[in-house]
N, CA, C and O atoms as CSV, one atom per row, in Angstrom:
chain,resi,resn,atom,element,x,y,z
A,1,UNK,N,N,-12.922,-26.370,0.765
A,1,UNK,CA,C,-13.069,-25.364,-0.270
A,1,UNK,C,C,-13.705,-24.099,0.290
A,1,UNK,O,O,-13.117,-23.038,0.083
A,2,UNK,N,N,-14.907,-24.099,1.018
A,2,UNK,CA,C,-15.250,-23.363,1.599
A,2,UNK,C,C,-14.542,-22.643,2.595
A,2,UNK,O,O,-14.933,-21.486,2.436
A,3,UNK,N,N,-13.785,-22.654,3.463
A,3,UNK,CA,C,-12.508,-22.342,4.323
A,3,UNK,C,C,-11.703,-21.366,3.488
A,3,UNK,O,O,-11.459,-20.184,3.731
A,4,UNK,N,N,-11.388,-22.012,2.586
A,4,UNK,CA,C,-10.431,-21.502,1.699
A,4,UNK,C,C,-11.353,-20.157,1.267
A,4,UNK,O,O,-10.937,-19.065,1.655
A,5,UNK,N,N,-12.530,-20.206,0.515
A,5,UNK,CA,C,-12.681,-18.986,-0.127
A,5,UNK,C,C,-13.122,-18.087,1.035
A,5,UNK,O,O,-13.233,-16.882,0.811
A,6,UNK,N,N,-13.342,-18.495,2.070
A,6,UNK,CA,C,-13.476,-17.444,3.627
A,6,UNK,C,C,-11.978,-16.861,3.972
A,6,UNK,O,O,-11.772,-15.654,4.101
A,7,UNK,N,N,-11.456,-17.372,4.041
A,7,UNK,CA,C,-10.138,-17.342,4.179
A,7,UNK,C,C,-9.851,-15.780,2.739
A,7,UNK,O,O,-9.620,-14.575,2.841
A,8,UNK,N,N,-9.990,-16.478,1.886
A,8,UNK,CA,C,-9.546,-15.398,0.870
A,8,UNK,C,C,-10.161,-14.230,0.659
A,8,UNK,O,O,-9.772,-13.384,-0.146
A,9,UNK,N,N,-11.531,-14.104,1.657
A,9,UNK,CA,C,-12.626,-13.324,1.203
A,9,UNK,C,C,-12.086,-12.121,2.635
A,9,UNK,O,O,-12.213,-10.910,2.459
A,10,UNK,N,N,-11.456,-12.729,4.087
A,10,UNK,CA,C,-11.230,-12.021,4.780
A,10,UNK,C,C,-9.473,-11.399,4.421
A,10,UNK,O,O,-8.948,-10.371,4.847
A,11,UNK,N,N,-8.948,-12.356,3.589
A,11,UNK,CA,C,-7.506,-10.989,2.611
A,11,UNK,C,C,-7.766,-10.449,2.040
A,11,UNK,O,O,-7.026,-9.481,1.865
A,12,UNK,N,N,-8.937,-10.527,1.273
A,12,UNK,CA,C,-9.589,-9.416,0.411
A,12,UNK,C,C,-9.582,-8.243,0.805
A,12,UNK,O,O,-8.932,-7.274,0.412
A,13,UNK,N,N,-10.923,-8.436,2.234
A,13,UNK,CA,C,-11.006,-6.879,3.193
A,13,UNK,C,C,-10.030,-6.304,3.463
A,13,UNK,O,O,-9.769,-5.218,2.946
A,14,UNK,N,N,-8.994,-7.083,4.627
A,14,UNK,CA,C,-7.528,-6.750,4.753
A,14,UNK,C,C,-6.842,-6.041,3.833
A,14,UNK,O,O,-6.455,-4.883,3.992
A,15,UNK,N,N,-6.662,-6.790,2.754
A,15,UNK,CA,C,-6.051,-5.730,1.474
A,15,UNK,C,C,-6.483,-4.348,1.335
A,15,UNK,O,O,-5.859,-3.292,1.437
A,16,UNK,N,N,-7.946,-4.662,1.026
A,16,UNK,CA,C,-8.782,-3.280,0.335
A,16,UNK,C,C,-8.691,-2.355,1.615
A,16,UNK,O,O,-8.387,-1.198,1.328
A,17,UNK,N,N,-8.867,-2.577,2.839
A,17,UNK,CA,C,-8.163,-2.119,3.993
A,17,UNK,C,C,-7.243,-0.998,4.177
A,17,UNK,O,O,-7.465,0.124,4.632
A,18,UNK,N,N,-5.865,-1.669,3.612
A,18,UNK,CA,C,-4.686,-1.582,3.727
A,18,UNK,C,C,-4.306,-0.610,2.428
A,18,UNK,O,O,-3.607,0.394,2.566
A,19,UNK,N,N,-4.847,-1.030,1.164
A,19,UNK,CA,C,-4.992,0.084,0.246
A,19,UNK,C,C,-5.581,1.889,0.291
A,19,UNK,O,O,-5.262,3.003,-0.123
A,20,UNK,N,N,-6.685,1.157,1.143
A,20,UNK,CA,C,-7.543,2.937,1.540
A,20,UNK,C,C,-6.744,3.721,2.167
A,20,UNK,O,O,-6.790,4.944,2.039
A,21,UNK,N,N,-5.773,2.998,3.051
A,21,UNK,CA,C,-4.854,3.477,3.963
A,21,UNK,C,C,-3.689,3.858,3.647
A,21,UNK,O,O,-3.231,4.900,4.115
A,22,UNK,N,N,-3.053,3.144,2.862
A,22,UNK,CA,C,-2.179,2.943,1.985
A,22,UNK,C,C,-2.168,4.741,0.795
A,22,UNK,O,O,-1.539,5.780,0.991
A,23,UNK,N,N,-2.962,4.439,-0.129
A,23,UNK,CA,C,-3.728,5.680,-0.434
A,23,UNK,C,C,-3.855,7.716,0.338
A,23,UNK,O,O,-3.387,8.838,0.139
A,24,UNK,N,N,-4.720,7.054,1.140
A,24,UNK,CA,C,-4.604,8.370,2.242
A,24,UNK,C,C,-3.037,8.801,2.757
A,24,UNK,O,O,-2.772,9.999,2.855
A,25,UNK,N,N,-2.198,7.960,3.022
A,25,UNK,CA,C,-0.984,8.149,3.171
A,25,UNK,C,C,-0.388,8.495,1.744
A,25,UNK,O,O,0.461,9.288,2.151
A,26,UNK,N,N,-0.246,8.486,0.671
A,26,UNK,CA,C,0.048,9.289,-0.460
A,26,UNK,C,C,-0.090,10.184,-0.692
A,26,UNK,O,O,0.762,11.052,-0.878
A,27,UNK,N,N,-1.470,10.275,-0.771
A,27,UNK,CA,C,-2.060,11.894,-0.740
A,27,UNK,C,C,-1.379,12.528,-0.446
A,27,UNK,O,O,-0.737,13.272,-1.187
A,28,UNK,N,N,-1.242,12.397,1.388
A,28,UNK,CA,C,-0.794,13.417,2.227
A,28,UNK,C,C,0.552,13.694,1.442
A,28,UNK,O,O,0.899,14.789,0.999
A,29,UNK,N,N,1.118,12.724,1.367
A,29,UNK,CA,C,2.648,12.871,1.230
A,29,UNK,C,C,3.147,13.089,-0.442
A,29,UNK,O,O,4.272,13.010,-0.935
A,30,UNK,N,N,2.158,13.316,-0.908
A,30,UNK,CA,C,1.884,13.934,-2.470
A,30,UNK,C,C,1.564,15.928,-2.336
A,30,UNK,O,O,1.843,16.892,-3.050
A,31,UNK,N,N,1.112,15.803,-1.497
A,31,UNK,CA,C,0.802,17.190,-1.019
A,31,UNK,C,C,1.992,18.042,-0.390
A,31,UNK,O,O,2.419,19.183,-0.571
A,32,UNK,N,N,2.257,17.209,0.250
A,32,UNK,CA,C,3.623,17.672,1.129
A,32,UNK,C,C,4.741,18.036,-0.050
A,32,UNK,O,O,5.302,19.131,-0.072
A,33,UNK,N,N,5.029,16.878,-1.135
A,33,UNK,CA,C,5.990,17.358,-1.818
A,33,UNK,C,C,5.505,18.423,-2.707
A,33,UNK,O,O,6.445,19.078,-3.156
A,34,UNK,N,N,4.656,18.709,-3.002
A,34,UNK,CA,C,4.033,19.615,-4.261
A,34,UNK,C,C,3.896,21.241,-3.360
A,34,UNK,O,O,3.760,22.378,-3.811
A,35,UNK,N,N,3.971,20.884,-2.353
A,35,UNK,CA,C,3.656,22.269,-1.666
A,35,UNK,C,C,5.692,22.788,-0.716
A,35,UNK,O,O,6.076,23.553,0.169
A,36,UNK,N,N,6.313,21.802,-1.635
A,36,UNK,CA,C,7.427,21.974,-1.149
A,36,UNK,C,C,8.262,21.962,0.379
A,36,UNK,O,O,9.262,22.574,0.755
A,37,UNK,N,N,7.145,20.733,1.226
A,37,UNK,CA,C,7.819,20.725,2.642
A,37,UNK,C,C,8.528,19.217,2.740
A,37,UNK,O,O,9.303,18.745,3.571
A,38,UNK,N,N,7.947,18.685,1.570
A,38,UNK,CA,C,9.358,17.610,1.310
A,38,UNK,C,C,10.013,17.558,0.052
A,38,UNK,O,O,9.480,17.966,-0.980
A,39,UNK,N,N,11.293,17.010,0.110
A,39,UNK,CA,C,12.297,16.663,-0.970
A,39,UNK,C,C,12.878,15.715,-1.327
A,39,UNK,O,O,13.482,15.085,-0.459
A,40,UNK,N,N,12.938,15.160,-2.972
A,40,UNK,CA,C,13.445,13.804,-3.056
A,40,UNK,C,C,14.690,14.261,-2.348
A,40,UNK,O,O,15.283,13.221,-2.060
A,41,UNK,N,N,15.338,15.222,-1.951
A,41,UNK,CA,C,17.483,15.288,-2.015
A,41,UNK,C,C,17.343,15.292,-0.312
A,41,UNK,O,O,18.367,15.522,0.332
A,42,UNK,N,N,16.208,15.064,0.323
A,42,UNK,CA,C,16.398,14.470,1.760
A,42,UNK,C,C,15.786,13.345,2.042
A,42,UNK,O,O,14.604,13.015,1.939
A,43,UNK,N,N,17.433,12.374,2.690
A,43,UNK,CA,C,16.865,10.457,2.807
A,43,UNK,C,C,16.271,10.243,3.497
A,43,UNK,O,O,16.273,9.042,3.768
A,44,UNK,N,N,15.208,11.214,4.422
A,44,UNK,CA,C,14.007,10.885,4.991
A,44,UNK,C,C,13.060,10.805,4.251
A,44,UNK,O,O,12.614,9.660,4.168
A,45,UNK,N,N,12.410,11.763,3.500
A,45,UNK,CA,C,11.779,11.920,2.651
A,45,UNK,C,C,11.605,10.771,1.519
A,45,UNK,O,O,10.489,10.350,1.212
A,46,UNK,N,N,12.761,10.317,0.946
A,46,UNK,CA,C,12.845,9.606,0.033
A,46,UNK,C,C,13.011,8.275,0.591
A,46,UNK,O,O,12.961,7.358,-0.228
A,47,UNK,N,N,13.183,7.998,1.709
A,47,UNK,CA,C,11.970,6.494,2.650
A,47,UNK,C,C,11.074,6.299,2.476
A,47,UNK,O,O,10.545,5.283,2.025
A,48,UNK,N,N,10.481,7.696,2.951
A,48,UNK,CA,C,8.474,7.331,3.321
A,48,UNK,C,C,8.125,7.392,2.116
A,48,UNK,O,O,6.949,7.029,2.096
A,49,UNK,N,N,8.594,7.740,0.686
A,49,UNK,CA,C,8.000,7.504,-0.587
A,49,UNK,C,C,8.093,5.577,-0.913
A,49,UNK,O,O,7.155,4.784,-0.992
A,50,UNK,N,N,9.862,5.273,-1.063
A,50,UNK,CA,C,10.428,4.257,-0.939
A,50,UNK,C,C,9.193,3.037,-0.466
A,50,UNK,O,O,8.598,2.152,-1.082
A,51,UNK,N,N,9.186,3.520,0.924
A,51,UNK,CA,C,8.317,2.526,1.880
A,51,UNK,C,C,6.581,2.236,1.501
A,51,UNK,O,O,5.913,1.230,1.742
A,52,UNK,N,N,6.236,3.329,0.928
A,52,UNK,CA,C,5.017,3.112,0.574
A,52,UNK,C,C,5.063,2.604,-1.091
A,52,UNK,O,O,4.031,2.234,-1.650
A,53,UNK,N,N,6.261,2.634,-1.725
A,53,UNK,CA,C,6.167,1.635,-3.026
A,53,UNK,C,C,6.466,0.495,-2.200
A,53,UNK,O,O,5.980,-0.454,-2.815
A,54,UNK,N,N,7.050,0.025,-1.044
A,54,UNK,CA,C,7.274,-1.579,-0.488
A,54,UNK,C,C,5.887,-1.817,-0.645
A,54,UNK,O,O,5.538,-2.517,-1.596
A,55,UNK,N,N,5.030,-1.350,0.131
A,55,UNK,CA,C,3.799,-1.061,0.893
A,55,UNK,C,C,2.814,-2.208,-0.292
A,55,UNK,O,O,2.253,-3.292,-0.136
A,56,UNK,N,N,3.026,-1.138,-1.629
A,56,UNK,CA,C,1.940,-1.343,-2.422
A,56,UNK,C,C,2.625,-2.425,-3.493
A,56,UNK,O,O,1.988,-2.863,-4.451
A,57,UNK,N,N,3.771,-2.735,-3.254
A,57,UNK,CA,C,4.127,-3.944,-3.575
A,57,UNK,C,C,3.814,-5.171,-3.054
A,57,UNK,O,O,3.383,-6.117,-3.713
A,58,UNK,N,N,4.060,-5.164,-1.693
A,58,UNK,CA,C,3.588,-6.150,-0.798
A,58,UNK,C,C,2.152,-6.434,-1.247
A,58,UNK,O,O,1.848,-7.502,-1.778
A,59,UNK,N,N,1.133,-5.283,-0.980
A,59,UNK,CA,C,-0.298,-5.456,-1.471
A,59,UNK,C,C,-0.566,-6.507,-2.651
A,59,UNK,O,O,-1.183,-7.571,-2.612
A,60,UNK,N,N,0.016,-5.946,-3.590
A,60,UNK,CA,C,-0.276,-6.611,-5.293
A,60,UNK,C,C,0.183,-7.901,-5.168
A,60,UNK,O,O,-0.474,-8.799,-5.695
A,61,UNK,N,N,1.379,-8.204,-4.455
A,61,UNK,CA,C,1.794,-9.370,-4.121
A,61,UNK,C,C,0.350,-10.335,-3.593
A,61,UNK,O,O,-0.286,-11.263,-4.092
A,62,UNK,N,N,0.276,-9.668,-2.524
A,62,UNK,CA,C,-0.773,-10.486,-1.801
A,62,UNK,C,C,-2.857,-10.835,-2.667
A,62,UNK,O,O,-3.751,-11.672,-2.549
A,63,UNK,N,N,-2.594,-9.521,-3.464
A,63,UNK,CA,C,-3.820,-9.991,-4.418
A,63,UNK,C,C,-3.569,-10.885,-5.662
A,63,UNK,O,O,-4.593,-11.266,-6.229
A,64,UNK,N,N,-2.660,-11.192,-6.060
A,64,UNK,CA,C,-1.683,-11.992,-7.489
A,64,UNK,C,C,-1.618,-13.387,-6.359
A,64,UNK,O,O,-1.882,-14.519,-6.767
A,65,UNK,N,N,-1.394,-13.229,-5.517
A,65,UNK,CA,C,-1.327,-15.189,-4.318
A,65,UNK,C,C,-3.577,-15.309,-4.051
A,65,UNK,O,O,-4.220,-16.342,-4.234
A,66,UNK,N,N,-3.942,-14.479,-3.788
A,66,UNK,CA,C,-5.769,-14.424,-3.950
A,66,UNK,C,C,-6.053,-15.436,-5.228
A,66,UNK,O,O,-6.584,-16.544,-5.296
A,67,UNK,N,N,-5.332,-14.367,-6.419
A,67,UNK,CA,C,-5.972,-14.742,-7.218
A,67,UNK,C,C,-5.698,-16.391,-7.833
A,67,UNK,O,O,-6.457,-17.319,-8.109
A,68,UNK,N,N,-4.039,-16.181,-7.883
A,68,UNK,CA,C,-3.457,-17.455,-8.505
A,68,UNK,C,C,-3.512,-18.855,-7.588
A,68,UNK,O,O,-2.719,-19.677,-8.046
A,69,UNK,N,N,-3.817,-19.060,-7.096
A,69,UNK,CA,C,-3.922,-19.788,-5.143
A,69,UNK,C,C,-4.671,-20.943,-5.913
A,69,UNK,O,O,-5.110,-21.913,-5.295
């Protein structure tokens, strides 16, 4: 039992981690589109948005298996 909640306590960090990061990479790329140096009508652009909803899917995924486990 103990294992286990160590175990869950170091996906925790990882996550919250991965969120801060996760995050800071929005920003930027929230900025970028609002200041008009990116565009949804270019399929680069509309990846690195794409990829960071994978991103923060994956995340929620992995705190919803924390919690329900």
């Amino acid at each position: 039992m103990i294992a286990r909640i160590e175990a869950d306590e170091k996906a925790l960090a990882d996550l919250l981690t991965g969120l801060a990061s996760l995050e800071k990479k929005a920003v930027v790329l929230n900025q970028e589109f609002l200041s008009g140096k990116r565009t949804f009508y270019n399929q680069d652009d509309d990846d690195l948005v794409r990829g960071l909803e994978l991103a923060l899917i994956g995340y929620r995924t992995e705190l919803l298996r924390i919690l329900w486990d």
